[in-house]
N, C-alpha and C positions, 0 to 999 in steps of 0.2 A: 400424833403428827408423823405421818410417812413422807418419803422424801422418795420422791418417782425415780425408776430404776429405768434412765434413757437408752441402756445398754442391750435392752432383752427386746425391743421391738423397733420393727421398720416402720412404724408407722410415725408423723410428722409431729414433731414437739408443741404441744399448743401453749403461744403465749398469748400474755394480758400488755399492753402497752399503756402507761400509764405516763397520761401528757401527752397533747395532740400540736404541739406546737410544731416549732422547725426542728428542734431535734427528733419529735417524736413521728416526722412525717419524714425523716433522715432512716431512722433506724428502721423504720416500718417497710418503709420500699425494700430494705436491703434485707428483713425478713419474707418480703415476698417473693421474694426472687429464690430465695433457698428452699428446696424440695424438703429437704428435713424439716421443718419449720412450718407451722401455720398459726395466723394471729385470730382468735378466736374470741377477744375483745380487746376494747378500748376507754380509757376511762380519760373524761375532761370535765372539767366544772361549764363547761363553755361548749351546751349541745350541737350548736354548727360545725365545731371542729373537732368532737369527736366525731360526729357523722363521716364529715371529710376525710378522716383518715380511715376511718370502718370502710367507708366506699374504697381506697384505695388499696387497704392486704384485703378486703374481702371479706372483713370479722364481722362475725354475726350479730354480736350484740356491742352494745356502749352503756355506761355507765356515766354518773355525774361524780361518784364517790370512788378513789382509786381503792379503798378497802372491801367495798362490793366486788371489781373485779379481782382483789388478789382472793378471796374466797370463792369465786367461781371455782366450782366443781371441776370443770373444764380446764382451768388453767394448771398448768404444771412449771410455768417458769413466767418473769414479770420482767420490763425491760422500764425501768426510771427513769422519765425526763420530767420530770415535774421540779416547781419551784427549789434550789439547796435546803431552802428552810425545812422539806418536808421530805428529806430525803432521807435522815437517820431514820424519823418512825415508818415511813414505810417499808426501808431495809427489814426493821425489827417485824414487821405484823409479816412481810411475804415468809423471813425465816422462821417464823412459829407454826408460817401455815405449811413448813415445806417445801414451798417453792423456791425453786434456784433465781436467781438475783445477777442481773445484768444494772446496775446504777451510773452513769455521769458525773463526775466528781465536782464537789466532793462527795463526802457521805457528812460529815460536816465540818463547819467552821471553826467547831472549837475539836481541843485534840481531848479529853476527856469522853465526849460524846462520842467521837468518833472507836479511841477504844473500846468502851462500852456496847456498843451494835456490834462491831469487827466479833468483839464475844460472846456475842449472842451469835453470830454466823459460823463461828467454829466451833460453839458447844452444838447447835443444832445438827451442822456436819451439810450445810445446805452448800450450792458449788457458788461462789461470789465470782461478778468479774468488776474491776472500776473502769472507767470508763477513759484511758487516757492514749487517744487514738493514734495518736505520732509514731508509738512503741510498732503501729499494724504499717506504715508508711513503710516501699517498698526500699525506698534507700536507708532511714533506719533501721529498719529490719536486719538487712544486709550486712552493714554497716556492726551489727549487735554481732552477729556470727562470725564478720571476718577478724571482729577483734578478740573473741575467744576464743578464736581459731590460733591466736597469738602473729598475726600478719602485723601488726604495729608494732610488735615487742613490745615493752615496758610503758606503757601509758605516761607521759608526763604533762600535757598542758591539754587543755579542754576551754574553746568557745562555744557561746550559743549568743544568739542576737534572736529578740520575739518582738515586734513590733508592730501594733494593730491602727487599721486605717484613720479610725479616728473615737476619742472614748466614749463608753456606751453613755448612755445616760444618768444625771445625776442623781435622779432618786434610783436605779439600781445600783451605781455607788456606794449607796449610803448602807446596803446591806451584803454587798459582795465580798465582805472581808478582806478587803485592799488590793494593791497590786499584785502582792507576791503569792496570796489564795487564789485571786482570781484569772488570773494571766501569767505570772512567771512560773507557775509552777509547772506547768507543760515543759518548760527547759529545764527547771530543776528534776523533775523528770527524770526527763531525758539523759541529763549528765549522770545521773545514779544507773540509769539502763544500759549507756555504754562504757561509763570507764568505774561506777562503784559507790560504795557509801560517803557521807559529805563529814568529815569530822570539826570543820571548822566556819563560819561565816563572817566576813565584813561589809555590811552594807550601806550604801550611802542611796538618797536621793530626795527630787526637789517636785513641788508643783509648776514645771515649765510649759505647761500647756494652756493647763486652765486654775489660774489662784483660788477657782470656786472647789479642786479637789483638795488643795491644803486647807482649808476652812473645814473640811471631812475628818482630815487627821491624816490623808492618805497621800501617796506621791504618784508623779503619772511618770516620771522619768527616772531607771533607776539601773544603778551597777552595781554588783556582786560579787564580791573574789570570795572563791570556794580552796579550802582544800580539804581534800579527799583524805581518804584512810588509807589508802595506798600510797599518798604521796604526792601523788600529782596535784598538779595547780588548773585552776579553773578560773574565768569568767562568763558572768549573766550579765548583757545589756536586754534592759525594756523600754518600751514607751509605748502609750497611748498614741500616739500620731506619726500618720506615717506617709504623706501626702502623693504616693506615688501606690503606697497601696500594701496589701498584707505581707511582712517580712520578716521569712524567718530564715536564719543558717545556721549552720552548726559546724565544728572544726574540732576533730580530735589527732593531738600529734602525740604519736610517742618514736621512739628509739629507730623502727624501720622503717618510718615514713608517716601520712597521713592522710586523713578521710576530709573530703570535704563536702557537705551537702548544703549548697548554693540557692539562692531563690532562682528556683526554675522558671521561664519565660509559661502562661498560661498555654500559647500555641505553640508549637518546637518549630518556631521560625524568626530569624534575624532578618529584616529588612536594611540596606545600602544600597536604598534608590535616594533619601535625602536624611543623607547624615546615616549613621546608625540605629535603629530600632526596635524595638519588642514590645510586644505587652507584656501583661502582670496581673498574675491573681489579687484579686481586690479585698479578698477576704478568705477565712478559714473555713467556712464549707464548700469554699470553690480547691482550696490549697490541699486540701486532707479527704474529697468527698471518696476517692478507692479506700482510705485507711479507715474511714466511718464504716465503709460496707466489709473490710477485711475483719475488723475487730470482732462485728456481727456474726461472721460468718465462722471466727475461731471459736465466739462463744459455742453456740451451738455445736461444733466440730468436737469441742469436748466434754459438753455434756453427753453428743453421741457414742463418745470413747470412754467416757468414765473417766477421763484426768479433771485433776483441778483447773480452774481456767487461770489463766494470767492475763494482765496483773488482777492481783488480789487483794486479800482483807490486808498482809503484810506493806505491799507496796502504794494502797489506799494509807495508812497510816503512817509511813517513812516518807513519802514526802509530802504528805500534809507537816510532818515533825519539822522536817527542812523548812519548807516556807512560814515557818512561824518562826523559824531561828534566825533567818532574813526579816521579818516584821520587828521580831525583838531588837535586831543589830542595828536596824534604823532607827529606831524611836531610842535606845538609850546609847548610841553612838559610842557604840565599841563591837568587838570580836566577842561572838558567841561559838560555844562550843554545841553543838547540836544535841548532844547528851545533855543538856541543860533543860533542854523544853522536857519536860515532865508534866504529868497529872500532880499536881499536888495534893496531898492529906486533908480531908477535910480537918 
């Protein structure tokens, strides 16, 4: 197993796109647009859509079997959007075959499997990135820099509010690994990226949308009070419904003041011709779709340069650890300490 040396040659990284879906027809655009970069397959179990996307980067060939394309000879690096379920083993086959690994989180639902692959990608030495697209958004972005630039002073209180237009379906329910896997974890996140690790969790919540996702086990409406290792205090609001449309904000205050990144109006225009008005992004690939093409574009950026990419195998694993600390503090209704979720001894 050699692991391609992107640093000695101008010529364009060839990847494998594996899942032709919307994300894979997300991230493919935004590798075609990138001169470093060329997609040189595609692999779907579902031939009209991989064709669809081969037609769209221009890749020569498609597959039905995403292991066919991570053994392409051709391929030097593989971009994940295939079902969660099948996201660790193909982490594992691209890292044995060498290829660097761009995956969509998670890598998986349980935290056992998830260290396990994580180990397999840093004994091999292959470059991981996970896939959590908020971190490339130009306000948090910003936002990360000015506060370790120390412009807030002393970090003390942390919101996030995530709120999605309405909940997906229930047979994907039934396999998404709740709310706090599938949806809060993007703020949970968030809150480790801008103000640091979570040392503590209380979580509460109810099924107030739909009684058919308590019958799951799972809650659609839910709060979080974090505290941090530094100190500061946090909350996480979620919910499945949100009838005005995709809502996310964030709010970090410390000692010198505070950030606040707002739900932006989809067009930068207020109307006061009758009443006051705006629209609103209706969903997260209209609210993130620069951060989906930024992320793309850092992957690659550092495999050109030889850095590891971020986030990584560490930050795929720490807040998968958090949102299972939130799962556990709901179902047994108390404070968990995050150091608690462990792999257990067989």
């Amino acid at each position: 197993m050699t692991i391609p040396d992107f640093t000695s040659s101008d010529a364009p990284i060839s990847f494998a796109i594996l899942g032709a879906g919307r994300m894979g027809l997300e991230h493919g655009q935004a590798l075609a647009s990138l001169p470093e970069a060329q997609v040189v397959a595609v692999a779907d179990p579902l031939p009209e859509a991989a064709a669809r996307l081969a037609r769209l980067t221009r890749a020569p060939r498609t597959y039905s079997d995403p292991h066919d394309a991570i053994h392409d000879p051709e391929v030097q690096a593989v971009i994940i959007v295939t079902p969660t379920s099948t996201h660790a083993e193909l982490i594992e086959a691209a890292a044995r075959a060498g290829k660097a690994v761009f995956c969509e989180k998670p890598v998986a639902a349980d935290l056992a499997e998830t260290e396990r692959v994580m180990g397999i990608v840093q004994e091999t030495g292959v470059p991981f990135q996970i896939g959590f697209q908020r971190r490339f958004d130009a306000g948090f972005a910003q936002a990360r820099v000015r506060i370790l630039a120390g412009e807030l002073g002393e970090i003390e209180q942390f919101a996030a509010t995530g709120r999605d237009p309405a909940p997906p379906p229930l047979e994907y329910l039934k396999v998404s690994g709740g709310i706090f896997l599938d949806q809060a974890i993007h703020d949970l996140d968030i809150a480790r990226f801008l103000v640091g690790e979570v040392e503590e969790v209380i979580a509460i919540g109810d099924a107030r949308v739909d009684p058919a996702i308590a019958e799951l086990g799972d809650a659609d409406t839910t709060t979080v009070l974090l505290r941090f290792v530094n100190g500061a205090q946090g909350v996480v609001q979620n919910s499945r419904r949100a009838v005005y449309g995709y809502d996310v904000r964030t709010e970090v205050f410390g000692s010198g003041g505070k950030f606040v990144l707002d739900a932006t109006p989809k067009t930068p225009l207020l109307s006061y011709a009758d009443g006051v008005k705006m629209d609103h992004y209706h969903f997260f690939m209209d609210r993130f779709r620069d951060a989906y093409r930024a992320e793309i574009g850092a992957f690659v950026a550092s495999l050109r340069a030889g850095t590891p990419p971020e986030p990584g195998a560490f930050d795929a694993t720490e807040s998968l650890r958090l949102a299972l600390a939130c799962t556990r503090s709901l179902k047994e209704g108390r404070a968990v300490k995050v150091a608690e979720v462990q792999v257990r001894p067989a």
